[in-house]
Structure formats: structure tokens, C-alpha cells
N, C-alpha and C positions, 0 to 999 in steps of 0.2 A: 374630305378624306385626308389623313395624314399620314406623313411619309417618315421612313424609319432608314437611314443609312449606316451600313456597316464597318467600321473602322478600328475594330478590333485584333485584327490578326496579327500573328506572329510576323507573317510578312519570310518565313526560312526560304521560302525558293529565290528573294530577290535579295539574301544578304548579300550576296558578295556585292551588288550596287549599293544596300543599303549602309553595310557591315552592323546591322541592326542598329544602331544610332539613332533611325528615325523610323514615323512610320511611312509605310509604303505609300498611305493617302496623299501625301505630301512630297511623292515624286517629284519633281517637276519636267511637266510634257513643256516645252519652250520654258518660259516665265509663269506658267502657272501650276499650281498643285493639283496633280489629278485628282485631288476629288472634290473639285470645282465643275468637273464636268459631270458626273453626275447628279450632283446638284441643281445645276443647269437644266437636263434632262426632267429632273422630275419638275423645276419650277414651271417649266414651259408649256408641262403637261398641266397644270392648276394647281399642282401642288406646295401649298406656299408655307406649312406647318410641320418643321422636320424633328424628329431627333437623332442625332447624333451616337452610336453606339462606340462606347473606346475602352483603352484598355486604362488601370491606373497610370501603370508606365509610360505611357506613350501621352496621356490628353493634356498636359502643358502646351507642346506642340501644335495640336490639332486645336483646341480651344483658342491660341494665344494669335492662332492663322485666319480662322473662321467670326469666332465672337459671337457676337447676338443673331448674324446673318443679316442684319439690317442693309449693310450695302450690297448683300448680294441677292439684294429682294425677296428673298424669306423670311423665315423666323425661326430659329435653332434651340434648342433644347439640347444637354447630354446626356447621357443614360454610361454611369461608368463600371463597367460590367468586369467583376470581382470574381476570381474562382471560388465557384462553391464548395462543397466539402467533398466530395466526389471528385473535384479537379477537371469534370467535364468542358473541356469546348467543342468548335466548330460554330455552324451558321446559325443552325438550329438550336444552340443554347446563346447564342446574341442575340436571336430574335426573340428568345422564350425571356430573355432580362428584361423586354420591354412592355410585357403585358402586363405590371401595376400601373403602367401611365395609358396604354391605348384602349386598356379591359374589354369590354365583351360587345360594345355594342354598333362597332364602327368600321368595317374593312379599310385595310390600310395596304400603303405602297412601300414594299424592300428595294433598295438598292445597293450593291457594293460597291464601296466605296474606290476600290480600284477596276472596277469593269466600267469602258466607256461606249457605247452604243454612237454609231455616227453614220449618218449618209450624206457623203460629201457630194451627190448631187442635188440636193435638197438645197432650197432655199435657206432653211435654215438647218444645218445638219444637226443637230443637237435635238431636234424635236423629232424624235424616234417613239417617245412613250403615250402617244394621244391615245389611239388608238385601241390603249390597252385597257383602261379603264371601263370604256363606251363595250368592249364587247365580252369583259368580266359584268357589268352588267346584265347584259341581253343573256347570256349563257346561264349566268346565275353558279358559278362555280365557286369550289370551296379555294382554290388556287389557279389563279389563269400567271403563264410565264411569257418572257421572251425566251426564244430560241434560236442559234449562228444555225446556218448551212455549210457544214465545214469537209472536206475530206483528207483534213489533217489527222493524226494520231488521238484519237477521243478519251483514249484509256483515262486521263486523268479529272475527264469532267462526269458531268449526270447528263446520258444519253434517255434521249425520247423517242418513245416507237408511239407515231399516231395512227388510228385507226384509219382515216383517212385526209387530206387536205382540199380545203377549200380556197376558192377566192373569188371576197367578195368587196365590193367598195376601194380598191385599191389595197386589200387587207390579206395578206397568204394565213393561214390561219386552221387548225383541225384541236379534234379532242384526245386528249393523251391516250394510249391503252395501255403504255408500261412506262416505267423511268428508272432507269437501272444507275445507282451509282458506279463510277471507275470501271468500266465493262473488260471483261475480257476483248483481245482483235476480234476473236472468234464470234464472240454474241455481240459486238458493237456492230459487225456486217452484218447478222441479224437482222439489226435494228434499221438499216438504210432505209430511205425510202429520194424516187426520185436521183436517184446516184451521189447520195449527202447522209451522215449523220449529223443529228440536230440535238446539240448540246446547249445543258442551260445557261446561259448569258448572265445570270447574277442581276436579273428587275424581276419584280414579280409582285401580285398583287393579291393579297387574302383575307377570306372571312375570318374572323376573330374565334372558330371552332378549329383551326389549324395550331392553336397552343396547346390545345388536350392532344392532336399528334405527336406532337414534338415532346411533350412528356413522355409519351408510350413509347419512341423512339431507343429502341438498345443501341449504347455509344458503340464507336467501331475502336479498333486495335489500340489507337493513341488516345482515347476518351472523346472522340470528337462524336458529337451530335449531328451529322447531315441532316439539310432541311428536304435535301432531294428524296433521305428515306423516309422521312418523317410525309412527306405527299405521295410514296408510293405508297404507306399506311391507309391514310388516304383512301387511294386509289382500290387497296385488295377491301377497303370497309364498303365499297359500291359508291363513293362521294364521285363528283364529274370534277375534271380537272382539263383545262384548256390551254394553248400553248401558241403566241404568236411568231411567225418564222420574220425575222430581220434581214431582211430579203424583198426581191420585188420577184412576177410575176412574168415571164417573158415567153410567152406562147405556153412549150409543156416543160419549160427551163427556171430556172430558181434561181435570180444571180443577187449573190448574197452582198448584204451591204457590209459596213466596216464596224468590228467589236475587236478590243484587244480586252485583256486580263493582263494588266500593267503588273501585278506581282508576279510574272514570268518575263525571265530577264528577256528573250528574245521579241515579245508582245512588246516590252516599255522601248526597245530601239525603234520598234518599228513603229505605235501610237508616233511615238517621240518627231521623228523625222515627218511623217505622212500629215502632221496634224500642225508643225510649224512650218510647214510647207504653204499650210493651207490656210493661213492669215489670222491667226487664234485671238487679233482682236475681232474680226467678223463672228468669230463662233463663241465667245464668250461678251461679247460688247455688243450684240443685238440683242434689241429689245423688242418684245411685240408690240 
């Protein structure tokens, strides 16, 4: 299976740290560039075949930081993703630039390149994504995600309503019934379950028939492509779509593990502090 990282964005909600100069992958959480940890993430999980998505603007940067990924135990590819004539972006037109390399016969792993997945009571907190693989499998889904437990303000992510949750294996875990992009308050309460909105985290894993979504996906306001509408297409066509909660399991309680979205300025103080706090050669200098 091979993995596809996101590192294309405008990056506007983090200019004023950025002042656009750089891309946001290349924050740096202490000494390192956030999007070393997701990398990490997906290496730990097996996946050791990446490519890279970026913008022309920005990939001297990103290329000149990363390289071949030989030292960081993978293997990198870039994919340099051009407006098309329509001017279309968002997720779902960066993911749709990489189906002449990954075509049709291989499901493969997303990650964005500024969302960092972390359980800093884990032995090794960076390995957050096993699990996801093992039960996109077993389910056989056109897209299985991660998911935060959050009861912060959701309006700005893709909220998940499941039919119900399980948990199995040490695993919190149900099948999607809705995903509504930037929700209203009003239908994101809707959506609760367990006294949490569960917005999508930015990993996720899909069959190679989720590029014919993403096609059929109509752009929203600014031309952007959501990938989150492009899996409720999905989802109204009868496809199964499953969602694991980044979180553990505590009687009938959910206590949600650590995810920031580093291109939101108040996410990158807090990643920033919580994660140099917490010895970031342990978390990126272990090796299995």
C-alpha cells in the first residue's frame, strides 16, 4: 500500500505565523518540521512508499527539506500539483492530481501534511495509524478515516454522524451514516454522539473508485474540491464508509487522544509546546 501526503495548501488561516513565505508543512513543532510527523505516522504504520503532493510555489522548500526520504526511512516521490483550467482546489482535487501514479488497482493511505495524530501515553505516540489499515480491510470499505472526539466549535471541519460505535480489540471504531462538511451549531449538535463531535483528522484510507467521486464532486464557493463531499457522494451512492475514533475507550466514556491541525494558529502553539515538552527526539528518533 502506498501513501499519499498533502502539502499543497494555501496555508491562509496560518499567515500571519507564516506571512505566506513558507509552507505550513515546514512549521517547525521544536526543531522539526511538521510534516515529519506525519510521515512518521504513516512509516510506523508499513507504509514506506510516499508521495508527496505540493504546490509549484512552495516545493523548492519541501523538496530541498525532505529529499529522496532515505534518511527518514522511506521513499518520496513528488506529485506537483498545477491549477487546472477551472482553477479548482481543496483535498479532493490534490488527491485527484495523484491518480496517474497510484491508478486503479491498489488502495492507498492520505495524510495531511499539517494534521498530527499523537497518544502521548503510548509507548510510542506517533503510531496512531496500525490499526486503520487492518480494519479497512476486514470492513472492505470504499473509505475508512480517523476521527478527534472533540467538543470544541466543529463548524470548520467535516463532522461524522455514525450509526452506531463499537469496540473491539482495543479499537473505538463504527460505520459512517452521514459527513457533513463545515456544519451548522445547529446540525453539528445533531451529529453528537456520546457527548462529542467527531470530525475528520486529515488520515484516511481508500479504494482507488473514490477518484470517480472526487470527479463527480461540484467545487464549493472558492473552487475548492472537498474530499469529505466527494465520501458523502459516496456514501448517498449505498458505498460503506468507516471511521476510526482517536480516542480510547473508558467504561461508557471516550477520552480522546492528542490531534492538532497545525495550519490553525492556536493548534500550532499548542502541537508546538505539548510535543517539545515531550522529548521530540523520543517521538521522531524511535525506531521499531
Amino acid at each position: 500500500m502506498k501513501g499519499v501526503i498533502l502539502a499543497a495548501g494555501e496555508g491562509i488561516r496560518i499567515q500571519r505565523v507564516t506571512y505566506g513565505g513558507f509552507p505550513k508543512e515546514l512549521l517547525p513543532i521544536g526543531n522539526v518540521p511538521t510534516i515529519r510527523f506525519p510521515i512518521e505516522t504513516l512509516r510506523l504504520a508499513g507504509i514506506k512508499d510516499i508521495f508527496v503532493v505540493i504546490a509549484p510555489q512552495t516545493k523548492h522548500g519541501i523538496i530541498d527539506g525532505l529529499q529522496s526520504g532515505r534518511k527518514l526511512g522511506v521513499n518520496i516521490c513528488y506529485v506537483v500539483q498545477e491549477k487546472n483550467r477551472e482553477g479548482l482546489t481543496g483535498l479532493g482535487q490534490a488527491i485527484l492530481s495523484t491518480k496517474p501514479w497510484l491508478g486503479n488497482s491498489e488502495d492507498f493511505v492520505v495524510a495531511c501534511g499539517d494534521s498530527i495524530l499523537c497518544d502521548l501515553s503510548a509507548r510510542n505516540p506517533l503510531d496512531c495509524l496500525k490499526p486503520v489499515p487492518k480494519l479497512h480491510k476486514l470492513k472492505r470499505t470504499i473509505a475508512t478515516m480517523v476521527v478527534y472526539p472533540t467538543n470544541s466549535d466543529p463548524r470548520r471541519f467535516g463532522v461524522v454522524k455514525f450509526q452506531r460505535l463499537h469496540y473491539d480489540s482495543g479499537v473505538l471504531h463504527g460505520d459512517v451514516e452521514s459527513l457533513i462538511e463545515k456544519p451548522s451549531l445547529k446540525l453539528a449538535k445533531s451529529l453528537r454522539m456520546n457527548g462529542f463531535n467527531y470530525i475528520v483528522a486529515g488520515y484516511y484510507i481508500f479504494r482507488p473508485e473514490i477518484f470517480s467521486y472526487i470527479e463527480e464532486t461540484k467545487p464549493g464557493v472558492r473552487g475548492e474540491v472537498q474530499i469529505t463531499d466527494a465520501i458523502a457522494l459516496a456514501l448517498e451512492s449505498g458505498k460503506k464508509v468507516c471511521a476510526i475514533v482517536h480516542g480510547r475507550n473508558s467504561g461508557n466514556n471516550v477520552l480522546p487522544c492528542d490531534y492538532w491541525d497545525v495550519g490553525i494558529p492556536d493548534d500550532y502553539k499548542e502541537a508546538n509546546k505539548r510535543l517539545s515538552e515531550s522529548n521530540l527526539e523520543r517521538l521522531i528518533g524511535l525506531k521499531e
